[in-house]
C-alpha positions as CSV (number, residue, x, y, z in Angstrom):
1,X,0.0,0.0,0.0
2,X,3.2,2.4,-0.1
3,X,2.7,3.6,-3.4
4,X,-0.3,5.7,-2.9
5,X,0.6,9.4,-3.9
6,X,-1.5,12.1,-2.6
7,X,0.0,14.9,-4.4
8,X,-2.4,15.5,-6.6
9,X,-5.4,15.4,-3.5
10,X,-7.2,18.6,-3.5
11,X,-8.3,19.4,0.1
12,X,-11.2,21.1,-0.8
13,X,-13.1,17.7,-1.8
14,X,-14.1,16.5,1.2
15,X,-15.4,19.5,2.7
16,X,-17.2,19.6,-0.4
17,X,-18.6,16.0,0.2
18,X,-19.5,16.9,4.1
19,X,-21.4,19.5,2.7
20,X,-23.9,18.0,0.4
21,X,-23.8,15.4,3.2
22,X,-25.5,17.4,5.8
23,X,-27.7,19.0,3.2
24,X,-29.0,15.7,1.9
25,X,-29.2,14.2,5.3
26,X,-31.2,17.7,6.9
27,X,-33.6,17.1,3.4
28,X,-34.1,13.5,4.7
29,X,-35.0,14.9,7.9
30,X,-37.8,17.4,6.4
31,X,-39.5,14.7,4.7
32,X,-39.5,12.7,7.7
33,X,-41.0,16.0,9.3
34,X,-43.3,16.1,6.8
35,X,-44.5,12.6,6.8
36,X,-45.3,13.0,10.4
37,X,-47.6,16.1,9.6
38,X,-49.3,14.0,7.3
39,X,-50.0,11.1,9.2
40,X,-50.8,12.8,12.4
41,X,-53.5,15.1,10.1
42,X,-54.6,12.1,8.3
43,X,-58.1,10.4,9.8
44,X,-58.6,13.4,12.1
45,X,-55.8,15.2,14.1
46,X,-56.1,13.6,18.3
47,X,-53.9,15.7,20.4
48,X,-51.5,13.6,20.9
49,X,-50.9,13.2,17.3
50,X,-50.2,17.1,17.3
51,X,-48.4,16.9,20.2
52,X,-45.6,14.3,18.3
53,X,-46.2,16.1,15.3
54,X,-45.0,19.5,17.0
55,X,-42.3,17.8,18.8
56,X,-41.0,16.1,15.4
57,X,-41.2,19.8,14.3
58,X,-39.4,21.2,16.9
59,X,-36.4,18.5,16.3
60,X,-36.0,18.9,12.9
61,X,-35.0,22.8,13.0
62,X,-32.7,21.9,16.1
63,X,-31.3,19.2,13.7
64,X,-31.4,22.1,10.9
65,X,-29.5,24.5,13.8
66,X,-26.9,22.2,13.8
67,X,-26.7,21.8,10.0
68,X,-26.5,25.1,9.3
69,X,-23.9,25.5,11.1
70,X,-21.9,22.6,10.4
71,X,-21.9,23.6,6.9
72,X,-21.3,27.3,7.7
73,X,-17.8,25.9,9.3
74,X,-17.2,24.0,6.1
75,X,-17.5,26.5,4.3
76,X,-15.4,29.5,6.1
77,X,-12.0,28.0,6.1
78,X,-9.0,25.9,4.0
79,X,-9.6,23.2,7.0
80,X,-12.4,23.6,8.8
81,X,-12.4,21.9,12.7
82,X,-13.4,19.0,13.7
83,X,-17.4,19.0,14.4
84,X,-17.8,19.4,18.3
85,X,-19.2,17.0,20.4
86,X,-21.9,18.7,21.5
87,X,-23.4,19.4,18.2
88,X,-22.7,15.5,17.4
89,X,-24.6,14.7,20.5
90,X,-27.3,16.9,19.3
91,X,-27.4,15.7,15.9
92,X,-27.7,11.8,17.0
93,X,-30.4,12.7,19.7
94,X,-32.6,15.1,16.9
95,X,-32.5,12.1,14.6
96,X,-33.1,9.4,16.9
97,X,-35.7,11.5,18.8
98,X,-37.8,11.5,15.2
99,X,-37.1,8.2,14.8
100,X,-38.8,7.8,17.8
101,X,-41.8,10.1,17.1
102,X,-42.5,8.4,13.7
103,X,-42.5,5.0,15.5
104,X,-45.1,6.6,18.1
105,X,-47.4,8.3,15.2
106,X,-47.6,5.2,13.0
107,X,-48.8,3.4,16.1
């Protein structure tokens, strides 16, 4: 494996990558928000259906917070730092909290 050359790596890739990550994965996140609207509405709206509905609201612009800014970082510099581990604790709870509210409105 020695004769990998990474003189012609450009740097700006990856960032690049991280990017459209986070702006796929925050889209992903808004149809999941907006599946949950759906089905809570669907059949006549109970309150706690609105309740998990506004909650899986409420996550997904802390998970878009988080994005934002993530790609705001990415953006800024030549090598942007490492993604701290608050906002990574953030971003796993936001998505498995909706995880968790689509599980609850489905049942």
């Amino acid at each position: 494996m020695g004769g990998v050359s990474t003189a012609g790596r450009d740097p700006g890739l990856q960032p690049e990558r991280t990017r459209l990550a986070w702006r796929r994965t925050t889209l992903s996140a808004a149809v999941a928000a907006v599946l949950a609207v759906r089905a809570a509405l669907h059949g006549g709206a109970s309150a706690a259906a609105v309740v998990g509905c506004a909650l899986c609201c409420v996550l997904w612009l802390g998970f878009l917070w988080v994005a934002h800014h993530r790609i705001r970082a990415l953006a800024a510099g030549a090598r942007p730092p490492a993604l701290a581990p608050r906002h990574a604790t953030a971003t796993a709870l936001c998505a498995v909290a909706m995880a968790v509210c689509a599980v609850a409105l489905l049942v």
